[in-house]
C-alpha positions as CSV (number, residue, x, y, z in Angstrom):
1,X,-7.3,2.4,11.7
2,X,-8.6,4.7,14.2
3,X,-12.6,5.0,15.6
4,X,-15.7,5.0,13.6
5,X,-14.9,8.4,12.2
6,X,-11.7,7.7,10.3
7,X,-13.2,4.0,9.6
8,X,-16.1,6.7,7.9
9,X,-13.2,8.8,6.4
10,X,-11.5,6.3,4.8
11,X,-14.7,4.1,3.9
12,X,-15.7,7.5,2.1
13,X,-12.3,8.3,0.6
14,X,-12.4,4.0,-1.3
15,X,-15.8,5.1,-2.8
16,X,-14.4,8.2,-3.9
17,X,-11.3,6.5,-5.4
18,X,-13.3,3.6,-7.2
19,X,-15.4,6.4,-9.2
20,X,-12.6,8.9,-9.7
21,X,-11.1,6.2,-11.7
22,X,-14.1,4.3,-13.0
23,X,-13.8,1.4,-11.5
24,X,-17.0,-1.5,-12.0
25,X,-18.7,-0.6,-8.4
26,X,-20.8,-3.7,-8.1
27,X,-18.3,-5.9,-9.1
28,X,-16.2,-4.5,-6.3
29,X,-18.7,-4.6,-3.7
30,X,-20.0,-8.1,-4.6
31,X,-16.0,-9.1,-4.2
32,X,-16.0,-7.3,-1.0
33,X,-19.1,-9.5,0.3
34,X,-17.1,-12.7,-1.0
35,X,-14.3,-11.8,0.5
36,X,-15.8,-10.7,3.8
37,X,-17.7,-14.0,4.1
38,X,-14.3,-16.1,3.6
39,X,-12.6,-14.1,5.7
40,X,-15.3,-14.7,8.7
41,X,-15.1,-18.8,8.0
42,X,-11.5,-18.6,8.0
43,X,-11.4,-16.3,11.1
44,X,-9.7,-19.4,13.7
45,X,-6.6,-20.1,11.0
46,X,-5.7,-16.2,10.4
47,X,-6.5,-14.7,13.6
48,X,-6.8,-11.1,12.2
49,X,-9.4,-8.5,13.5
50,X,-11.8,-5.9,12.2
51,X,-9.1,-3.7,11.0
52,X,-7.6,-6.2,8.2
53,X,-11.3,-7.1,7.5
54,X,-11.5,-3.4,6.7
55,X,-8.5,-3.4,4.8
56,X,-9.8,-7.0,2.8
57,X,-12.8,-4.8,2.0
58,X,-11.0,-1.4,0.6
59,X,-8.5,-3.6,-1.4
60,X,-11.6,-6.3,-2.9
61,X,-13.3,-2.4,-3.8
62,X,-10.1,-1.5,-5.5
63,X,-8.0,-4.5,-7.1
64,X,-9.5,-2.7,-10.6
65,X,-9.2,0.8,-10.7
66,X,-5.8,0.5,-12.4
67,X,-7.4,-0.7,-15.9
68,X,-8.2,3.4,-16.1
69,X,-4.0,3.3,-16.9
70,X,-4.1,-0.3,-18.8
71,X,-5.4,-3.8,-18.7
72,X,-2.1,-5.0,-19.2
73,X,-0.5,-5.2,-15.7
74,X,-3.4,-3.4,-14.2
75,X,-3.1,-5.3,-10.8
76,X,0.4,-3.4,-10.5
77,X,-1.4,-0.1,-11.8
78,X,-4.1,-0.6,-9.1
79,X,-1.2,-1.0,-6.3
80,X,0.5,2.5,-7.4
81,X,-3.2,4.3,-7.6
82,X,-3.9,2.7,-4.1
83,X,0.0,3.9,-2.6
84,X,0.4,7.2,-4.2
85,X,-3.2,8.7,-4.4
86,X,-4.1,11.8,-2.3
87,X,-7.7,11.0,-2.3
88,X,-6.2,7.9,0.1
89,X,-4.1,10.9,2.5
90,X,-6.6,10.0,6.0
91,X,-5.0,6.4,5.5
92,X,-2.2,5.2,7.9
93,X,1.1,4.6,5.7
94,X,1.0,1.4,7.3
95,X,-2.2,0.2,6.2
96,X,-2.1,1.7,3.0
97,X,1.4,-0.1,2.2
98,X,-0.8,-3.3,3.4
99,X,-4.1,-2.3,1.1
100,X,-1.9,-1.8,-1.7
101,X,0.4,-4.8,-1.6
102,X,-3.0,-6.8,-1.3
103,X,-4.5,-5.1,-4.2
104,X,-1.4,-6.0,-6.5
105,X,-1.6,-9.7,-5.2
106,X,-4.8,-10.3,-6.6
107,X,-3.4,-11.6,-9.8
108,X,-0.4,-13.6,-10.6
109,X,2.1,-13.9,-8.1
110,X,1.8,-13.0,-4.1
111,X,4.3,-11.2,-2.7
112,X,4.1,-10.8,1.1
113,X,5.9,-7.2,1.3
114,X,9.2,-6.2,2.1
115,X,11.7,-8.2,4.1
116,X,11.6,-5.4,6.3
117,X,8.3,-5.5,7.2
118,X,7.5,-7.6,10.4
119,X,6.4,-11.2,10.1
120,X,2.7,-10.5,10.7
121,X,2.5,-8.0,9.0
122,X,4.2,-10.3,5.9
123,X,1.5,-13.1,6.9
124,X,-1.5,-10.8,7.3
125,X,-0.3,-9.7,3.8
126,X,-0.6,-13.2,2.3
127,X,-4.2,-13.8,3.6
128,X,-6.1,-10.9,3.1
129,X,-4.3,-11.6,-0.3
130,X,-5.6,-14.9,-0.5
131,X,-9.2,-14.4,0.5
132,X,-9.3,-11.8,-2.5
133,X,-8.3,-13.9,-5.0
134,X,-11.0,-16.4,-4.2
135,X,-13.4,-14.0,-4.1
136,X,-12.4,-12.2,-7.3
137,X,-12.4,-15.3,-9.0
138,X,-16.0,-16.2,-7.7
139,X,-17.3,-13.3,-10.0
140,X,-14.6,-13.3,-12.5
141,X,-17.5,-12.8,-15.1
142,X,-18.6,-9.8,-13.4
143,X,-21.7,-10.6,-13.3
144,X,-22.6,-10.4,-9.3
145,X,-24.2,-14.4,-9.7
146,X,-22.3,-16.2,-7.1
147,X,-22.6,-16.4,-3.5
148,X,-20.7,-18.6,-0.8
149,X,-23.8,-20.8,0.8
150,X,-21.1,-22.6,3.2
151,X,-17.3,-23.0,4.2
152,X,-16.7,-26.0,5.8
153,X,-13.3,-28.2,6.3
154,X,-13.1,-31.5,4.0
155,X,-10.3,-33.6,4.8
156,X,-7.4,-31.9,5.2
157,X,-8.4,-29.2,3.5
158,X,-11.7,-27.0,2.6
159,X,-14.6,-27.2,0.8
160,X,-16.4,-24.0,-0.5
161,X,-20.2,-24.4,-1.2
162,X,-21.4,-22.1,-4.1
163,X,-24.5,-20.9,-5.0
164,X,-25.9,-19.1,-8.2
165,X,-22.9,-20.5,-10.2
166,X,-21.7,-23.7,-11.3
167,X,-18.0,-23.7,-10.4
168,X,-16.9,-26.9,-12.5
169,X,-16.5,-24.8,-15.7
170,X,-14.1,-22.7,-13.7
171,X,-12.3,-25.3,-12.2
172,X,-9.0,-24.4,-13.5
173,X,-9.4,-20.5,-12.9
174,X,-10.4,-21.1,-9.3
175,X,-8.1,-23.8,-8.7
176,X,-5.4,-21.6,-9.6
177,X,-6.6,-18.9,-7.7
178,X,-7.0,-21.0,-4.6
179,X,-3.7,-21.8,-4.7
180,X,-2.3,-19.3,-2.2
181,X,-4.8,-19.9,0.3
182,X,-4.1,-23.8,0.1
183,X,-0.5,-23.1,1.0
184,X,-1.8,-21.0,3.9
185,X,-4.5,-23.5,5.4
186,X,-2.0,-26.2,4.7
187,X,-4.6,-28.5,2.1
188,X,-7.0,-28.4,-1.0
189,X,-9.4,-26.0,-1.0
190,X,-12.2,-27.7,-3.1
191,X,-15.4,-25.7,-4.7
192,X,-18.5,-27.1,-5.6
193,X,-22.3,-26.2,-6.5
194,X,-24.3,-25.9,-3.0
195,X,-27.7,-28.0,-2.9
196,X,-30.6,-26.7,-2.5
C-alpha cells in the first residue's frame, strides 16, 4: 500500500464498502480490534508489517458483507464482493487478491492462494487468515462483549486471556477456529476467562 493518502483512500473506500452492502459495522470493527491485538502479540512468529495489519483490518471489516447475496456460503460471497468491486479500484491487485482470499478463509476451510503465488505471500495468507478467525469467533454473538486482556505462550503453545466473556461455553467453536493458527505457531492455542 502506498503513503498515508492511499492508506486514507482505501481505509475510506472499506467503510464505504461495508455500508453499500449493509454490513454489521460494530461487529466489524470490534473484529478488527481483536484481530489487531492478536496480530501485535503474535508479531515475533509471523514477521509481517503495517501493510498486512492493514490488510487484517480491511478483511476483519469485511468477512460479512456477502450475507447481502446469501448466508449460505457468504464467506465465498464476501471474497467475490471484496475481488470484483469497483468501490475497492485505489486497491493494489495484489493486495486485494490477499484481502479477499483472507476474507473467504474466515470460515471453513483456509486456502493459502494460488500455487502461483510466492511462498510468503501463501504464508502471509494463512496468518492474517488465522488471526481473523480467532477474532471472529471472539464475538461470534455479535455482541461487541469480549476483549483480549493478554496473549502469552503456555507450554508449547498459547494461552489467550479473555475478558467480558466466558469462553468455556464456546469451547468447541473457538477450538475449532483456532485450529489454523495452532498449525502455524506449531501448539495449542488455549482460551480462558482473564482474572480480575
Amino acid at each position: 500500500m502506498s503513503g498515508d493518502g492511499g492508506t486514507l483512500a482505501q481505509d475510506a473506500a472499506v467503510a464505504a464498502l461495508c455500508a453499500k452492502y449493509g454490513g454489521d459495522g460494530r461487529h466489524g470493527r470490534h473484529v478488527a480490534g481483536l484481530a489487531r491485538r492478536l496480530f501485535e502479540a503474535f508479531s515475533p512468529l509471523h514477521g509481517l508489517g503495517q501493510d498486512a495489519e492493514r490488510l487484517l483490518e480491511h478483511a476483519s471489516q469485511l468477512h460479512d458483507i456477502g450475507y447481502f447475496i446469501a448466508a449460505k456460503g457468504h464467506h465465498r460471497h464476501s471474497a467475490y464482493i471484496a475481488l470484483n468491486d469497483a468501490q475497492l479500484a485505489d486497491y493494489p491487485a495484489d493486495a486485494r487478491e490477499i484481502l479477499a482470499a483472507v476474507v473467504r478463509n474466515h470460515r471453513k476451510r483456509a486456502r493459502p492462494g494460488p500455487k502461483s503465488w510466492p511462498k510468503e505471500r501463501r504464508q502471509a495468507v494463512l496468518w492474517l487468515s488465522a488471526l481473523l478467525r480467532v477474532a471472529d469467533s471472539l464475538d461470534y454473538d455479535h455482541t461487541q462483549a469480549a476483549d483480549i486482556a493478554e496473549v502469552r505462550q503456555s507450554g508449547q503453545g498459547f494461552e489467550i486471556l479473555v475478558r467480558g466473556v466466558d469462553p468455556r461455553p464456546a469451547a468447541v467453536r473457538l477450538a475449532g477456529k483456532a485450529d489454523l493458527l495452532e498449525g502455524l505457531v506449531g501448539g495449542p492455542v488455549r482460551f480462558a476467562e482473564a482474572r480480575r
